[in-house]
Legacy VTK file of the C-alpha trace (Angstrom):
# vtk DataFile Version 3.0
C-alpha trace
ASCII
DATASET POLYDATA
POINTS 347 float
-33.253 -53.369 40.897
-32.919 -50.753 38.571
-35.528 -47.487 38.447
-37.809 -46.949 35.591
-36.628 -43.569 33.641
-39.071 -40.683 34.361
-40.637 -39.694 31.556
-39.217 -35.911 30.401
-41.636 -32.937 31.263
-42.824 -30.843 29.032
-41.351 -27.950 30.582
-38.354 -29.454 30.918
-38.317 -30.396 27.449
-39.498 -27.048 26.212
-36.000 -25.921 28.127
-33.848 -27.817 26.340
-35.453 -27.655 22.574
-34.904 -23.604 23.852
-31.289 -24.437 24.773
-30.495 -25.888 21.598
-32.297 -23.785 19.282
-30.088 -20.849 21.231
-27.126 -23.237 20.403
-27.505 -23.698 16.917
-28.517 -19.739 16.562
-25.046 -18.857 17.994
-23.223 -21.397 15.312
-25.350 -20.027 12.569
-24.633 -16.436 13.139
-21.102 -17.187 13.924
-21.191 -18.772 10.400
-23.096 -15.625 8.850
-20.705 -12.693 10.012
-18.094 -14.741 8.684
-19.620 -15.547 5.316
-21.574 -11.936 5.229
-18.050 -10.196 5.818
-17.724 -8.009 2.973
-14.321 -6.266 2.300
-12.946 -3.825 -0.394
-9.156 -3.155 -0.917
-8.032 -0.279 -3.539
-4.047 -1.736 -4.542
-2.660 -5.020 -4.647
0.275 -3.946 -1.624
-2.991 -3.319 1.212
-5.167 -6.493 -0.802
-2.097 -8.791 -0.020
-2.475 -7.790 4.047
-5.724 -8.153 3.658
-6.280 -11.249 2.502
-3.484 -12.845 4.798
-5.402 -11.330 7.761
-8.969 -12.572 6.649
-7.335 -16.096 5.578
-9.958 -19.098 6.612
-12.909 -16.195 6.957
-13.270 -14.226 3.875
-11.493 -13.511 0.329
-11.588 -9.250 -0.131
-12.008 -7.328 -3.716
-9.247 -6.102 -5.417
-10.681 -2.383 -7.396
-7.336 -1.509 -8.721
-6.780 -4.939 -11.066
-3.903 -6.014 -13.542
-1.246 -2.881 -14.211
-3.949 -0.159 -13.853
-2.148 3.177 -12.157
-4.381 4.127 -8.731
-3.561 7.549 -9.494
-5.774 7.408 -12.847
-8.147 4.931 -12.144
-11.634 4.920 -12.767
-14.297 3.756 -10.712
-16.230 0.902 -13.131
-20.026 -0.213 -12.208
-19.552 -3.528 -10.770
-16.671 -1.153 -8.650
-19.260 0.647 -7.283
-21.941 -1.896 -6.413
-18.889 -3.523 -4.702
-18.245 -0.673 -2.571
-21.620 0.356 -1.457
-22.485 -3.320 -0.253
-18.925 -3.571 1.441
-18.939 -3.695 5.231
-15.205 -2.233 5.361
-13.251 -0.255 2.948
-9.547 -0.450 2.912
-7.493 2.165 1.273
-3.980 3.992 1.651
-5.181 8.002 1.121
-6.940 10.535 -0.989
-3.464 10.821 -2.582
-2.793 7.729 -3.855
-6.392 7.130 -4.468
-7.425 10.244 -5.682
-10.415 8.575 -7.455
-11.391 7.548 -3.645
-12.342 11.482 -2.774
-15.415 11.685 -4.067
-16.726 8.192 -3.359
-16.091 7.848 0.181
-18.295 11.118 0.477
-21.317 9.128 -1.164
-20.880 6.200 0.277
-23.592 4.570 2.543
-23.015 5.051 6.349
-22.579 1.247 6.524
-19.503 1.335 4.648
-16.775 2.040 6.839
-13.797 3.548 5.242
-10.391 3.055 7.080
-7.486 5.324 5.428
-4.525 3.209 6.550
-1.985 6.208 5.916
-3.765 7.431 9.211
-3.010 3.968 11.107
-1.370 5.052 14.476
2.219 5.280 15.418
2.525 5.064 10.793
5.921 6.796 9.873
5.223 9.438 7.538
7.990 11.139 5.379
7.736 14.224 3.763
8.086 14.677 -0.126
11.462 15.170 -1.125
12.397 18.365 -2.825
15.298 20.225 -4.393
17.291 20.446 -7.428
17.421 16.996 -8.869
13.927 16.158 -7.457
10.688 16.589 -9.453
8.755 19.245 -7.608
5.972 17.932 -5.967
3.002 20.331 -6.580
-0.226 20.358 -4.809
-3.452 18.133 -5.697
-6.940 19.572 -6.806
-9.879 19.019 -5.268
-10.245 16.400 -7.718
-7.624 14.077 -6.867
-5.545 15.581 -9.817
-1.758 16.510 -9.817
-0.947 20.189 -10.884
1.896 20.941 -12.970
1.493 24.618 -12.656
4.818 25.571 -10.723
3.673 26.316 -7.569
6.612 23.886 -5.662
9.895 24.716 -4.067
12.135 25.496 -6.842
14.861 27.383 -5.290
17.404 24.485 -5.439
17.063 23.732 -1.425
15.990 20.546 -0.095
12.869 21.713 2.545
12.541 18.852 5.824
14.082 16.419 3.491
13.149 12.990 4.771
11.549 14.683 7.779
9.416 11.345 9.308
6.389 12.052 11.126
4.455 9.740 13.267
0.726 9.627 12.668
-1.411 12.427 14.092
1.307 15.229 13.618
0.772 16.510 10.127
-1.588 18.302 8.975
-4.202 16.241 6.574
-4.584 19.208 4.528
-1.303 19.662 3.119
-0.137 17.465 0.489
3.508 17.548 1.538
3.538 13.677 2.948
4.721 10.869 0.662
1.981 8.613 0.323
3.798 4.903 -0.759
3.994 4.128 3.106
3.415 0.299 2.154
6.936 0.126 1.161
8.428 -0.026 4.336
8.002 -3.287 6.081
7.971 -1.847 9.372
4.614 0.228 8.343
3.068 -2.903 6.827
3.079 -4.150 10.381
1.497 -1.689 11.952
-1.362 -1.615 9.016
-1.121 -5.244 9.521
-2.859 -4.753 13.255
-4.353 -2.339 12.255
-6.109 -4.754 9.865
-7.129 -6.726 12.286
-8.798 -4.796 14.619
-10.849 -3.115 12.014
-12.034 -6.373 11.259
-12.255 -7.625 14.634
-14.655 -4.766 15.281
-16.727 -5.504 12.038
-16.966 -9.547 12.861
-16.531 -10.114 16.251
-17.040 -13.556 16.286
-14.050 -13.862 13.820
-11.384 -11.933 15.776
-9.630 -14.864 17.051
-8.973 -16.190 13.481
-8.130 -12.499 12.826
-5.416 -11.839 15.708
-3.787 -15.355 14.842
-3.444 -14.292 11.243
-2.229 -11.462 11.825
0.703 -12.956 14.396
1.635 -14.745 11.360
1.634 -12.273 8.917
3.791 -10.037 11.195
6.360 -12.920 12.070
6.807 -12.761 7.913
7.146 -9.385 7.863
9.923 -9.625 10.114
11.369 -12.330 7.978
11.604 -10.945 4.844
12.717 -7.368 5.908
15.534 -9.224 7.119
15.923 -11.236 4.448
15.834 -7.836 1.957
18.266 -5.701 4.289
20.936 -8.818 3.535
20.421 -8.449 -0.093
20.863 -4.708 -0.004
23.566 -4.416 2.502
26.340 -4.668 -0.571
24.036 -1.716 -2.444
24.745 1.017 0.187
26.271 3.942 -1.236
25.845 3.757 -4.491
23.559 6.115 -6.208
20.678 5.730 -8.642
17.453 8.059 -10.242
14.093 6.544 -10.266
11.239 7.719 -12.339
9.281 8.997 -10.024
10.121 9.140 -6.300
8.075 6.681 -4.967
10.880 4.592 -3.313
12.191 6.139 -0.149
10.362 4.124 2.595
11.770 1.524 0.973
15.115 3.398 0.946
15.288 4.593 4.193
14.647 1.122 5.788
17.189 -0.426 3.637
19.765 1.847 3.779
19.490 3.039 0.262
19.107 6.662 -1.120
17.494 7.493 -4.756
19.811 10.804 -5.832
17.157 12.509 -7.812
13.329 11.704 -9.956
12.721 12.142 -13.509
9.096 13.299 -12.838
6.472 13.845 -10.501
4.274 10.961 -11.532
4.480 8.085 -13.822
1.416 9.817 -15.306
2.838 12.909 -16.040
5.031 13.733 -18.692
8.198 15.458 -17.767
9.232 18.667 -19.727
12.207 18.668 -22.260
13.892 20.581 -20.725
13.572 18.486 -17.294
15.292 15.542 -18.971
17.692 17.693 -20.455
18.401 19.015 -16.331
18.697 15.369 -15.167
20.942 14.063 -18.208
23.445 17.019 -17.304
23.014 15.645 -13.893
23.867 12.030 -13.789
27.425 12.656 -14.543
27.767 14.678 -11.108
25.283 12.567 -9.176
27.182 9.993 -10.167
24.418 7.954 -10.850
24.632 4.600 -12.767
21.429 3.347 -12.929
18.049 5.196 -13.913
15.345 3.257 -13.118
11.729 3.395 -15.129
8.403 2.068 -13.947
5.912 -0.403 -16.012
3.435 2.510 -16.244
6.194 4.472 -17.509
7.196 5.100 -21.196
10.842 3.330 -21.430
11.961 5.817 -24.536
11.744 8.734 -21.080
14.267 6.870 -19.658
16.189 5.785 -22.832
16.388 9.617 -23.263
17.791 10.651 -19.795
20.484 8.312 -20.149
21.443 8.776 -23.355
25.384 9.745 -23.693
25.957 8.817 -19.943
27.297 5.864 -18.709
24.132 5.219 -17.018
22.196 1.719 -17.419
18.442 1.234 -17.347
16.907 -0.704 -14.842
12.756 -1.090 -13.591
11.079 -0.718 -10.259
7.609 -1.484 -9.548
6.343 0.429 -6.765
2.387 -0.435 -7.044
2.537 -4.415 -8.103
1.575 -3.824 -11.854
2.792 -6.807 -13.040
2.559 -8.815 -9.995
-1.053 -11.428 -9.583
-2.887 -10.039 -6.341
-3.147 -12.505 -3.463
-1.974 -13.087 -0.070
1.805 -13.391 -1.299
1.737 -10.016 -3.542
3.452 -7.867 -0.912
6.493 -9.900 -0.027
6.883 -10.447 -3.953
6.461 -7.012 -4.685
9.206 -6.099 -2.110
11.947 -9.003 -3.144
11.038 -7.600 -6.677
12.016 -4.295 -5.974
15.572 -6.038 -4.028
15.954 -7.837 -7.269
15.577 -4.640 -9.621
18.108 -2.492 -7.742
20.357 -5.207 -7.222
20.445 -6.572 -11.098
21.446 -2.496 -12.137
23.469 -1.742 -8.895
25.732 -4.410 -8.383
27.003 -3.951 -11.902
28.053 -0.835 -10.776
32.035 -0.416 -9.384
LINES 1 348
347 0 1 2 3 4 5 6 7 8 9 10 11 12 13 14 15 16 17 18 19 20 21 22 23 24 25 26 27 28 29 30 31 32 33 34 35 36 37 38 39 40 41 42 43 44 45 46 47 48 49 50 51 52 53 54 55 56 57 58 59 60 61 62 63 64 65 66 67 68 69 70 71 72 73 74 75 76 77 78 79 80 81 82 83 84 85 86 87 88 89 90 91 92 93 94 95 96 97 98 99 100 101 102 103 104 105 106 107 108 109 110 111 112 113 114 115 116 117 118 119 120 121 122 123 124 125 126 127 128 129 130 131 132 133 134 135 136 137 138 139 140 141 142 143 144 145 146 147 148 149 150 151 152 153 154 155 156 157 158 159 160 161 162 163 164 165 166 167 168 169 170 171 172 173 174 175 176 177 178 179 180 181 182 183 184 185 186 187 188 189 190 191 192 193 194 195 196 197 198 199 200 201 202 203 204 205 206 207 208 209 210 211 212 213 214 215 216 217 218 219 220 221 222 223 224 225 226 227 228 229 230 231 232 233 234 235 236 237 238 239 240 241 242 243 244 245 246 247 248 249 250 251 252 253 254 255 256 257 258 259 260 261 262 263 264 265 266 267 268 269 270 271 272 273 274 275 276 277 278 279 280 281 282 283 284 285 286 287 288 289 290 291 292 293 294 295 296 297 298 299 300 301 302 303 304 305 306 307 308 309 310 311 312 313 314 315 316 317 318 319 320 321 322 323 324 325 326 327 328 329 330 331 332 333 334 335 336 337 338 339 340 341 342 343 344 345 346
């Protein structure tokens, strides 16, 4: 003979309505920090890690859109409102973002800012100098680039290529080449280093966040194979870029630019600079000069002109590339393609 059910307590009912209500609480904040998660990325390059890190949790804003320069840029209203209700701020340094100086100084102490040039065990190189390099001059303390003279010009390359891991230069000296997304190898360690930030912002999402970032480093692995078999036939042969932005991407593909028309794609080389570097082609042996979207293309027509020399365009920042989770593998097989459509022509 079956028992009669025992009518529920109200204590014991008060327990589990508690239970619940705890239950649901958990989901619903769990749901919150994912959809409250807000996250601001300067360039296209860092945006692309970004996004395939926070895939499934959150979308981040792009500041630098459509073939604006980072160098130049200017901070626009909805920018700012952006930035000051951002729980993280992504960006590379003061010297590729010079417009970041001043911002990240007024910015609200919930913002946190995370300068991924600093990300640990990063290989830094130094700027390269000498005679058929742009000298590299020293930034104002407004983010701007000084062409007053003040470089190496005595002809000698100084710790050319010199690679420093995070942590042993010193921040105050701008003598560290800043484009450290274009070597694959650094894009993995800003790739964890992604992650944790946002780990640490959205705990409940750092699961999603570690397996994204698994997969985003298994792809990184991929393609910079994938690039260093494309290259391989390029070794050796010498080209001039615009400005020298390129040698992470060199140095991990075996690849060496010869010499730079100018310091910047903003700034406008000198007369007689071009005059220096069409004299120079011939005995660099250089057959390929390469110009930037930024850049004006008549620069370039002008180096080369009376050389054997062809023209040929790199694109070091994604100007012309759509942002989104596949931006920084496009922007690297773009660069492959560039050198290889000018290089390979070459005997």
């Amino acid at each position: 003979m079956r028992r009669p059910k025992q009518p529920i307590s109200v204590r014991a009912y008060t327990r589990m309505a508690a239970a619940a209500a705890a239950v649901a609480a958990t989901l619903l904040a769990t749901a919150a920090s994912a959809a409250d998660l807000k996250v601001t990325v300067t360039i296209k390059p860092v945006h692309a890690l970004v996004t395939q890190v926070m895939e499934g949790v959150g979308v981040p804003t792009l500041l630098v859109q459509g073939a604006a320069s980072p160098h130049t840029y200017a901070l626009k209203p909805s920018d700012a409102r952006a930035l000051n209700h951002a729980d993280v701020f992504f960006r590379v340094s003061e010297t590729i973002e010079p417009f970041t100086r001043k911002i990240v100084a007024a910015l609200p102490d919930t913002v946190r800012t995370v300068t991924l040039a600093e990300t640990p065990g990063l290989a830094v190189l130094d700027v390269r100098t000498g005679q058929t390099f742009e000298v590299h001059d020293h930034v104002d303390k407004d983010g701007h680039a000084n062409e007053d003279g003040h470089g190496h010009e005595d002809g000698h390359d100084h710790d050319h290529g010199h690679s420093h891991e995070h942590g042993d230069h010193d921040h105050g000296h701008e003598v560290r080449d800043g484009h450290v997304w274009l070597d694959p190898e650094n894009a993995r360690k800003m790739v964890a280093e992604i992650a944790r930030v946002l780990s640490e912002a959205s705990p409940p999402d750092a699961p999603a966040f570690a397996a994204n970032a698994a997969r985003a480093d298994a792809a990184l692995v991929a393609l910079q194979a994938e690039i260093a078999r494309d290259l391989a036939p390029l070794r050796g042969k010498p080209f001039v870029v615009f400005h020298d932005a390129f040698q992470y991407f060199e140095r991990r593909f075996g690849l060496e630019a010869v010499g730079s028309i100018t310091v910047s794609p903003e700034a406008q080389p000198s007369a007689k600079r071009l005059t220096e570097i069409r004299h120079k082609l011939a005995a660099l042996s250089a057959s390929c000069v390469f110009s930037e979207p930024q850049a004006q293309a008549k620069l370039v027509a002008a180096v080369i002109e009376g050389t054997s020399a062809r023209a040929g365009t790199l694109d070091p920042e994604g100007a012309l590339i759509a942002p989104g989770p596949d931006a920084y593998a496009t922007l690297l097989r773009n660069l492959a393609g560039g050198l290889k459509a000018c290089l390979a022509q070459s005997s």
